[in-house]
LUMVOZA-920190 format. One line per field, with one value per residue (C-alpha): residue in one letter; x, y, z. Coordinates in steps of 0.2 Angstrom, whole numbers. Example, Ala and Ser with C-alpha at 12.3 -4.5 7.8 and 13.67 -1.06 7.14 Angstrom:
vokol (a  s)
xx (62  68)
yy (-22  -5)
zz (39  36)
***
This chain:
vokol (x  x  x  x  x  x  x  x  x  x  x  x  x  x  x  x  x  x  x  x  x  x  x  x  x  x  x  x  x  x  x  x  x  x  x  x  x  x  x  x  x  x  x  x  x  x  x  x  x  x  x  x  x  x  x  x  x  x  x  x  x  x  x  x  x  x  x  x  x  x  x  x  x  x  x  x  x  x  x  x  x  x  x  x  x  x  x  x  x  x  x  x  x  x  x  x  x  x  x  x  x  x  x  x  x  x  x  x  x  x  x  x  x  x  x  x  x  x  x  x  x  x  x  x  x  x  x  x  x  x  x  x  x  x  x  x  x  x  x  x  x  x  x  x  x  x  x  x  x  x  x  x  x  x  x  x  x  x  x  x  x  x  x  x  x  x  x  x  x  x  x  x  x  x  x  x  x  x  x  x  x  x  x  x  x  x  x  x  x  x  x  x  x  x  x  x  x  x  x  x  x  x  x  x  x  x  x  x  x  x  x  x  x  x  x  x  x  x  x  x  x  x  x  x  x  x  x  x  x  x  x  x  x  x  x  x  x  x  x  x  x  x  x  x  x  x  x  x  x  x  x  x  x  x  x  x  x  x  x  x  x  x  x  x  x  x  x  x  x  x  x  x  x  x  x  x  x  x  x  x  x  x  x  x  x  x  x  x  x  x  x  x  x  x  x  x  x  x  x  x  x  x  x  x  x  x  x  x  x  x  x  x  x  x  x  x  x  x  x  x  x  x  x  x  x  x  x  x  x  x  x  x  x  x  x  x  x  x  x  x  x  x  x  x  x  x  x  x  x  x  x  x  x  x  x  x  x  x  x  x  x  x  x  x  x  x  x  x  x  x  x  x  x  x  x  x  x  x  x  x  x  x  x  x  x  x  x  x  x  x  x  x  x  x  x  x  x  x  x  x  x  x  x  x  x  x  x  x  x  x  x  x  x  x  x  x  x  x  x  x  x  x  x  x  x  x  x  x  x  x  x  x  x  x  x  x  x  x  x  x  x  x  x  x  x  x  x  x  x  x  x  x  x  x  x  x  x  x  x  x  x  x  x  x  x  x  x  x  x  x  x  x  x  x  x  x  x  x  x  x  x  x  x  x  x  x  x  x  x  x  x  x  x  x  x  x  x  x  x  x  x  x  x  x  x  x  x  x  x  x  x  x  x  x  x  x  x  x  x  x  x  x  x  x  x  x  x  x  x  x  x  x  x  x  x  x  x  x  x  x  x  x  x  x  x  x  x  x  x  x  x  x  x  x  x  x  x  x  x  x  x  x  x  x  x  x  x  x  x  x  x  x  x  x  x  x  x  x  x  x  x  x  x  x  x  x  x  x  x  x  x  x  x  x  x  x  x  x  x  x  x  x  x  x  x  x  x  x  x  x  x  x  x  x  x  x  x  x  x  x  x  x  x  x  x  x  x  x  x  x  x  x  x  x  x  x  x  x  x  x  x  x  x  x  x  x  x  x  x  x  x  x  x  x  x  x  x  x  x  x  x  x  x  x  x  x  x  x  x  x  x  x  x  x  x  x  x  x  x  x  x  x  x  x  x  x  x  x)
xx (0  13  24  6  6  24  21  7  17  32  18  13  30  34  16  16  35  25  38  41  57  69  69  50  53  64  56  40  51  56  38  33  48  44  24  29  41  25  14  27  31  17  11  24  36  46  57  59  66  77  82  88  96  115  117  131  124  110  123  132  114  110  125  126  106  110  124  113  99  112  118  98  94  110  103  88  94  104  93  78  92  95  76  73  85  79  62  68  74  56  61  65  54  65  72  58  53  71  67  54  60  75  62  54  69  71  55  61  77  68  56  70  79  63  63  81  77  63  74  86  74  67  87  87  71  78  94  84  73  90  100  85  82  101  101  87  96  112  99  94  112  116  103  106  123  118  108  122  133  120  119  137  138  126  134  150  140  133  154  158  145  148  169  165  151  156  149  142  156  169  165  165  182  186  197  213  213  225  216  202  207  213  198  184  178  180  163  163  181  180  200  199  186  190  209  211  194  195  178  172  184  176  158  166  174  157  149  160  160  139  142  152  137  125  136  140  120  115  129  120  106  113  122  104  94  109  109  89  91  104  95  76  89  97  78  76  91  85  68  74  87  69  62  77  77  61  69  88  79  70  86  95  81  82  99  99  98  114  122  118  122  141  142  141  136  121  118  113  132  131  113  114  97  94  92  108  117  110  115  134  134  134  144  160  176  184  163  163  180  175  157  167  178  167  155  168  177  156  152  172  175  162  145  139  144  131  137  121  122  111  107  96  99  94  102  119  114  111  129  137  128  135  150  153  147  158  171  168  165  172  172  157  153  162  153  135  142  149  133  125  133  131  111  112  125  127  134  153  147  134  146  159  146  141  159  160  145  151  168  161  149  145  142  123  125  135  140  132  142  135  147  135  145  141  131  120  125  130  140  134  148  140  154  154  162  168  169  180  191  194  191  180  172  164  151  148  133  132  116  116  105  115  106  121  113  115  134  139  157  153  146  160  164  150  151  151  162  176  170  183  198  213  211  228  241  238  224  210  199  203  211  209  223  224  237  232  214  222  225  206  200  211  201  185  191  190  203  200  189  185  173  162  166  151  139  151  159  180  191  202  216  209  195  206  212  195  192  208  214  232  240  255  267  258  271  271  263  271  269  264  246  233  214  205  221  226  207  208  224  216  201  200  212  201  184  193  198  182  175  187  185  166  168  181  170  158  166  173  155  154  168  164  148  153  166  153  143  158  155  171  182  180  197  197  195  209  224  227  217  234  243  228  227  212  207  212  205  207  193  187  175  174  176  171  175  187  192  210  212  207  219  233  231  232  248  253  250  264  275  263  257  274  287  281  273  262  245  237  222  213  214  199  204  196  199  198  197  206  202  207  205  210  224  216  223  219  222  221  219  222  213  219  207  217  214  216  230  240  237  227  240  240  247  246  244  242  235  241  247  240  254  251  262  266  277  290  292  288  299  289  275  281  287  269  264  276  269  251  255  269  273  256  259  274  268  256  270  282  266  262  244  236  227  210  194  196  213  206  198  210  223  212  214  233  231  219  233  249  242  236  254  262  252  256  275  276  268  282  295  303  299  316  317  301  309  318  311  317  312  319  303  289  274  277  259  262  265  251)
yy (0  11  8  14  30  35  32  44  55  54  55  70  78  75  82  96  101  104  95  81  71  76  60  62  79  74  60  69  83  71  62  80  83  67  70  87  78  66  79  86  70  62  46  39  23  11  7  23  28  12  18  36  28  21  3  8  23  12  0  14  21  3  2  19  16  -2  8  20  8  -1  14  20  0  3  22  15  0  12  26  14  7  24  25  12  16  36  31  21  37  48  56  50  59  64  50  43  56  53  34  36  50  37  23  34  37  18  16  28  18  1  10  16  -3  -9  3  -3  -21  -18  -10  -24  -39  -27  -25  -45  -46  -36  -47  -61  -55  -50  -68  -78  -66  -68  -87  -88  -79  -91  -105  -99  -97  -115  -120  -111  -117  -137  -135  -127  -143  -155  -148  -149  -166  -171  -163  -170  -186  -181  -179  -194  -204  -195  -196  -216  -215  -231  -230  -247  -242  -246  -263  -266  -273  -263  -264  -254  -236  -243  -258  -245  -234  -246  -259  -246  -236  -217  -213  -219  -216  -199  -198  -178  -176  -190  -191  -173  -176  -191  -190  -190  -203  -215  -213  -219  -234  -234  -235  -247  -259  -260  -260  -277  -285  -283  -292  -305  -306  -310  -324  -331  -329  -339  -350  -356  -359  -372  -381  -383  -389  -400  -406  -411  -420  -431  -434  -442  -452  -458  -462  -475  -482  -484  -492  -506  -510  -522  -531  -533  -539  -552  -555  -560  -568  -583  -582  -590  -609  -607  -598  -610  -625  -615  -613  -593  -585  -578  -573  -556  -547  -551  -541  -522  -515  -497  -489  -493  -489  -473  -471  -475  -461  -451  -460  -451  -458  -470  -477  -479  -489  -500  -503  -506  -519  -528  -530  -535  -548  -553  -557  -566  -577  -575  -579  -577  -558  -546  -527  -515  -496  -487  -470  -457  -450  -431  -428  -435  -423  -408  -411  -412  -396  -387  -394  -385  -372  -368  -371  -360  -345  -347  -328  -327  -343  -338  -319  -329  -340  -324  -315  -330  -332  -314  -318  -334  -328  -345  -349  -354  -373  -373  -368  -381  -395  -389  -390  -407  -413  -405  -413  -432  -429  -445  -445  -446  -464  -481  -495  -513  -529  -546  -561  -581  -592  -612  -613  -598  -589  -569  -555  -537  -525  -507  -494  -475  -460  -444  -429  -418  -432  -440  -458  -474  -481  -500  -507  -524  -534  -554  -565  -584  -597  -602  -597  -585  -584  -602  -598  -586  -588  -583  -567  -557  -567  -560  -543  -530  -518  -535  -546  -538  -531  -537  -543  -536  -538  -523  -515  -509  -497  -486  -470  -464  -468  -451  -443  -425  -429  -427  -408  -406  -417  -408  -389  -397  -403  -421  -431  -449  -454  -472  -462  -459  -477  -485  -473  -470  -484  -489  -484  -501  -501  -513  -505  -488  -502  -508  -491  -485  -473  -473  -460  -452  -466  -478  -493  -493  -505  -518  -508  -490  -497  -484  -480  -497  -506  -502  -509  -524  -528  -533  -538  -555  -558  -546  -558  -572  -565  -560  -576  -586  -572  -575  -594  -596  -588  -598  -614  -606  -601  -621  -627  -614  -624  -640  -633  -625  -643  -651  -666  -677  -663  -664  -668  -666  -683  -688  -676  -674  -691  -702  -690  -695  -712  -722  -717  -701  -701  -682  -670  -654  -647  -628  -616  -597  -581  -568  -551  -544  -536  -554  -562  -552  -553  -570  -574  -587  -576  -563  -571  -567  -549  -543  -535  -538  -553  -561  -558  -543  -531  -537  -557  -564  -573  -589  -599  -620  -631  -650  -663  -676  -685  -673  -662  -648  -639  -621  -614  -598  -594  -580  -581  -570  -561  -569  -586  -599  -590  -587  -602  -599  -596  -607  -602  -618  -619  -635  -638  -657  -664  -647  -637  -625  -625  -615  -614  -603  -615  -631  -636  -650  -642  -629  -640  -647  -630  -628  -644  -637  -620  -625  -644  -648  -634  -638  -660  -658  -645  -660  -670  -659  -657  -642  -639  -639  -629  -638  -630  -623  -641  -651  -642  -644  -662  -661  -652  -666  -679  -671  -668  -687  -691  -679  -687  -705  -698  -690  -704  -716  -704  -709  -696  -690  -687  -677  -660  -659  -656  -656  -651  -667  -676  -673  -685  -698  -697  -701  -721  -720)
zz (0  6  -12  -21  -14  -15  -33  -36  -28  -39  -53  -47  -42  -62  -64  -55  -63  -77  -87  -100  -100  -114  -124  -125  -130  -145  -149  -152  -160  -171  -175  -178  -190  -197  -201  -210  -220  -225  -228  -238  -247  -248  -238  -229  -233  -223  -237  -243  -225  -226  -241  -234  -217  -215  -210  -200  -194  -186  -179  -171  -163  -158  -148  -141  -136  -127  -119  -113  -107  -98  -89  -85  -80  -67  -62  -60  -50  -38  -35  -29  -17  -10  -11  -1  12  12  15  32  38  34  17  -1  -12  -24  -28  -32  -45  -51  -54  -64  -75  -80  -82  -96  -104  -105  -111  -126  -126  -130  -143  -151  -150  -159  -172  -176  -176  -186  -202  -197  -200  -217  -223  -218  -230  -242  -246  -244  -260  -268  -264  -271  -287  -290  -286  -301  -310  -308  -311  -325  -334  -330  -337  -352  -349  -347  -363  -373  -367  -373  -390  -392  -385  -400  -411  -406  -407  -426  -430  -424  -435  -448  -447  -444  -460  -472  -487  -495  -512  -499  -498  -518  -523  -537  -552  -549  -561  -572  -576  -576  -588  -598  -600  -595  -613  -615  -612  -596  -589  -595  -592  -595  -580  -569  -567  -559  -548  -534  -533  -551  -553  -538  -547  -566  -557  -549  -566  -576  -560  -562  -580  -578  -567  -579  -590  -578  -573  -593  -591  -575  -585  -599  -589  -578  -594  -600  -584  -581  -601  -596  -578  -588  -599  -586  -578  -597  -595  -577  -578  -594  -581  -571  -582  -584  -568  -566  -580  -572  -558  -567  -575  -557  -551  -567  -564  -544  -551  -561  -548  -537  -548  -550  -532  -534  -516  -514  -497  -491  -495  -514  -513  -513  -514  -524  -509  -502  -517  -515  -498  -500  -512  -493  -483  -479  -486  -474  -472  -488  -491  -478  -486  -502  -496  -484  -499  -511  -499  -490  -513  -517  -501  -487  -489  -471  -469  -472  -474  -475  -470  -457  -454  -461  -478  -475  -462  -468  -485  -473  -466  -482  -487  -471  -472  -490  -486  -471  -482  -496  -485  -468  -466  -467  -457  -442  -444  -441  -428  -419  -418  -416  -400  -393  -395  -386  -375  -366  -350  -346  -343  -359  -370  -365  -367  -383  -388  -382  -392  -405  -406  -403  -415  -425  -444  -447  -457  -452  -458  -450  -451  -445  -447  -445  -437  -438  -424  -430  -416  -428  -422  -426  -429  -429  -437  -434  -439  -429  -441  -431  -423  -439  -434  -434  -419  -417  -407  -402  -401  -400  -404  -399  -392  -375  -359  -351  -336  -332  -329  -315  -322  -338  -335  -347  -360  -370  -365  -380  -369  -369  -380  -395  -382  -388  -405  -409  -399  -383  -393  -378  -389  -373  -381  -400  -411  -420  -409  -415  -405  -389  -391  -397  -384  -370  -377  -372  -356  -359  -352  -357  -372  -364  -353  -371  -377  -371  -381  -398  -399  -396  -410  -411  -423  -435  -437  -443  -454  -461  -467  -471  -460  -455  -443  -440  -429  -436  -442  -462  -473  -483  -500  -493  -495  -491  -494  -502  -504  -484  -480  -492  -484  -470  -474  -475  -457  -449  -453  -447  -431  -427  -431  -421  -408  -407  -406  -394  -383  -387  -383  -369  -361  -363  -354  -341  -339  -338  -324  -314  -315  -307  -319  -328  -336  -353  -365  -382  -392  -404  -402  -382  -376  -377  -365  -348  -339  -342  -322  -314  -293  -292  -293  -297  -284  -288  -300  -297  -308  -295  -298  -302  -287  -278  -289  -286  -266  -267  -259  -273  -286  -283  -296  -310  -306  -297  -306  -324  -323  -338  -327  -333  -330  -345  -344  -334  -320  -311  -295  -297  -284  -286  -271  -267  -250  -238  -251  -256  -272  -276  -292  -298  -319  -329  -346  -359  -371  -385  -380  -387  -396  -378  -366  -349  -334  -317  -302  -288  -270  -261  -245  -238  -222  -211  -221  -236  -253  -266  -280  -273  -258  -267  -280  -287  -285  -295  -310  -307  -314  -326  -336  -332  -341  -357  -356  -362  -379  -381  -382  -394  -404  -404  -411  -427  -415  -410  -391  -399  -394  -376  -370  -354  -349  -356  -345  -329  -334  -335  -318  -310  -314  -309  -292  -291  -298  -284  -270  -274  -276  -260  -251  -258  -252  -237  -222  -222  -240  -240  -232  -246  -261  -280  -296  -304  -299  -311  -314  -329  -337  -350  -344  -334)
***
């Protein structure tokens, strides 16, 4: 209450004085000054004032005015101190009056402060306005400037095109000028005009070049009439061949009595159908020599081979087509094969499969041979030809009336994939004989081409030879013979080792049957049945097919697979059993493909009186396996005889009447003689 009324009183001292504060007085002064100037002037404007007033001028005020308000603020602050204390002791009215005199003044101060803040934030405005117009501005000349850019860019663009323009005349091959000027008439050459202007020139060349195809068209022209004249011509010529051909056949049909009376063969490889004929006009050229010759030799010697060809026609047509084609323009071949690729675009792992196919690709026709043996039982040979590898392939196929599943042990013997291995001396069919395949197999990535053998065929060396082929390392023929006279060279060994091949194994599936029965062993009659006794007490009780790798972990076998030994991975190889009373003797065979050629092997191991023998620590049983394996061949040698079909039983025989004669030999022996053994002692079979 008492601080209300000591403010009225200061209100009224200042009231009563009669007075305004100075600041007031100026102020209104100056908003006096200022109306004039607007009635002068007109109506009044902010911007127009902001116009007429110095920024730094107004920074200068501004601080002088905040120095002053500080300076009233601390007046102020002191004077109601000493106001306060004044009061305390009964007076204080002056100060009072003093206060508030200062406070207007600061009222004035802060009016002023927001008259300068205002024409800050319109100056703020105001370059606002002028940053954004400029920064249009700017905008507007990059633009301007980005547009310029992309029109040089194109027409940088248009330069290079044009720079790189190839016109179509560049690709013309055209005649040189001299030959030009020379050939090419006045009219056209012009030599007057042309040979001082490049381009007047290019257009007479031009000229004379289109001249010359229009010539070169009326020959075409010329040149097509001839050959339809000469094609209906030939269609005369063939349809009267046509016609002769129901005659010929009834010609070679009246014929088959005399043939027959004169011995003449007729069986299938004398007869070669039209259509045939017309397909070994397609087959490639080692095909075709073997066709040939198989023919020739099937119609001279060998009634029972029948040669036919397989395969279809178009297709082999298409290839030979392609195949011409690539060859007269391989430019342009490798052009389409190029941009065909960048269409497809294949994958890493595509492409290298569609390589592969295409290097083992087979040619679209074969050639079929099918060789009768007596018992009717025929071998199918199937022959193929790979284009880019540049050999011939042959698969195998037997047909016969014996039941092979009746015979465990016989299982391979008639296998297509084994059935032909080694029919030359070491010749598998595993690798291809051409030795430039190996570098086009290896571009691929295909390491061994027996991993394809069971789906193209295996290119053996005789059958290179069949159709003619020869290679480089190949051993030379007597008489440099190559072609027909290579494949008619062997011919007729060929057939005959096939044949022999086919029934060896035959006869051999027999014996192996009458093993596996564990009936008498059979012996062949005549030549080898004065070399047994009339009785013979030992017995075969087993007879199993083994493995190589059980073969060669036999521990009696070491001798034939270690260090070179005659046992190899491609012989078949067999385990017999021979008892008799309690000796048990085990013996291990190894059968080579090229039997009865090479002689079955037996390795021996004897199992008598609790103690087991072999031949490295038995020397009579080792002669015992000497006479199994050579003294039997080289007897019937002496003799003027041959083994016979029965080899492989006839020397189980042997082998049942050694170990009879060993027995009864060792139990004559006196004990003491029987530790030491000697290879002197071999059974006299003969006498018995």
């Amino acid at each position: 209450m008492m601080s209300d009324v000591l403010k009225k009183r200061k209100v009224n001292a200042l009231r009563g004085e009669g007075g305004t504060p100075p600041e007031m007085k100026r102020s209104r002064d100056g908003g006096d000054q200022q109306q004039q100037d607007v009635g002068r002037g007109g109506a009044y404007s902010e911007w127009a004032e902001l116009d007429g007033r110095d920024p730094e001028r107004d920074r200068l005020q501004y601080k002088q005015t905040c120095d002053s308000l500080a300076k009233l603020m601390g007046e102020i602050q002191e004077l109601r101190a000493n106001g306060a204390a004044t009061e305390e002791d009964g007076g204080g009215g002056s100060s009072a009056a003093e206060a508030e005199r200062k406070r207007m003044q600061s009222c004035v101060h802060v009016m002023t402060l927001k008259r300068l803040n205002r024409l800050a934030h319109m100056r703020l405005k105001r370059a606002r306005d002028q940053t954004h117009d400029a920064k249009q501005k700017v905008d507007v000349l990059h633009v301007r400037l980005q547009n310029l850019l992309y029109q040089v860019m194109h027409w940088q663009k248009d330069i290079g095109k044009c720079m790189e323009f190839k016109s179509e005349h560049d690709d013309v091959d055209l005649v040189s000028e001299a030959e030009f000027y020379e050939e090419a008439p006045s009219a056209i050459s012009r030599p007057d005009v042309t040979r001082g202007d490049a381009h007047q020139r290019t257009l007479a060349r031009l000229n004379w070049e289109l001249e010359q195809r229009k010539r070169l068209a009326e020959k075409y022209t010329e040149s097509q009439a001839a050959r339809e004249n000469t094609r209906k011509s030939i269609e005369v010529k063939k349809e009267h061949l046509s016609s002769l051909q129901p005659g010929l056949n009834a010609i070679m049909q009246a014929s088959v009595p005399v043939q027959e009376y004169l011995s003449v063969p007729t069986g299938c490889s004398s007869e070669r159908s039209p259509r045939q004929t017309e397909m070994a006009r397609h087959l490639p050229a080692s095909l075709y020599v073997l066709f040939v010759q198989a023919s020739a030799y099937g119609q001279a010697c060998d009634g029972d081979l029948c040669v036919s060809i397989a395969g279809d026609v178009e297709e082999a047509k298409a290839l030979s087509k392609c195949l011409k084609v690539c060859q007269a323009d391989e430019s342009h071949y490798d052009a389409e094969e190029l941009d065909e690729t960048k269409r497809r675009r294949p994958t890493a792992g595509g492409k290298l499969d569609s390589k592969r196919r295409e290097m083992l690709r087979r040619h679209p026709l074969s050639v079929c041979l099918d060789i009768k043996c007596k018992d009717r039982s025929v071998l199918h040979l199937h022959f193929c030809y790979l284009t880019n590898l540049n050999i011939m392939t042959a698969k195998t196929k037997v047909s016969t009336e014996l039941a092979s599943a009746a015979v465990v042990s016989a299982g391979e013997l008639l296998k297509p994939g084994n059935l032909l291995d080694c029919l030359l001396a070491g010749d598998r069919g595993r690798e291809s004989p051409n030795p430039a395949n190996r570098y086009q197999l290896d571009k691929v990535g295909i390491a061994l081409f027996a991993d394809y053998a069971e789906e193209l065929g295996r290119p053996y060396l005789w059958v290179q030879k069949l159709g003619g082929l020869q290679f480089p390392g190949d051993a030379p023929e007597e008489g440099g013979g190559v072609g027909g006279s290579l494949s008619a060279s062997h011919m007729e060994s060929t057939v005959k080792l096939l044949r022999e091949r086919l029934e060896s194994r035959l006869l051999l599936h027999r014996q192996f049957a009458s093993l596996e029965n564990g009936a008498a062993v059979p012996v062949s009659a005549g030549e080898c049945q004065h070399l047994f006794p009339g009785k013979t007490v030992s017995r075969l009780t087993s007879w199993t097919a083994i493995s190589y790798r059980e073969y060669r972990d036999l521990a009696f076998t070491r001798h034939a697979t270690d260090g070179g030994g005659p046992a190899e991975e491609t012989d078949a190889y067999f385990v017999a059993v021979v008892e008799r009373g309690a000796a048990r003797l085990r013996a291990a065979v190894a059968l080579s493909p090229r039997y009865p050629a090479v002689s079955p092997r037996f390795s021996l191991s004897l199992n008598w009186k609790g103690e087991e023998r072999s031949g490295s620590t038995d020397d009579n049983l080792r002669a015992v396996e000497s006479r199994a394996n050579d003294a039997l061949k080289s007897e019937l040698q002496q003799g003027n005889r041959r083994p016979g079909p029965q080899l492989l039983t006839t020397q189980v025989a042997r082998l049942c009447v050694c170990l009879d004669t060993y027995l009864e030999a060792d139990a004559e022996r006196p004990d003491e003689d029987q530790g030491t053994r000697s290879a002197s002692v071999e059974p006299d079979t003969g006498g018995r």
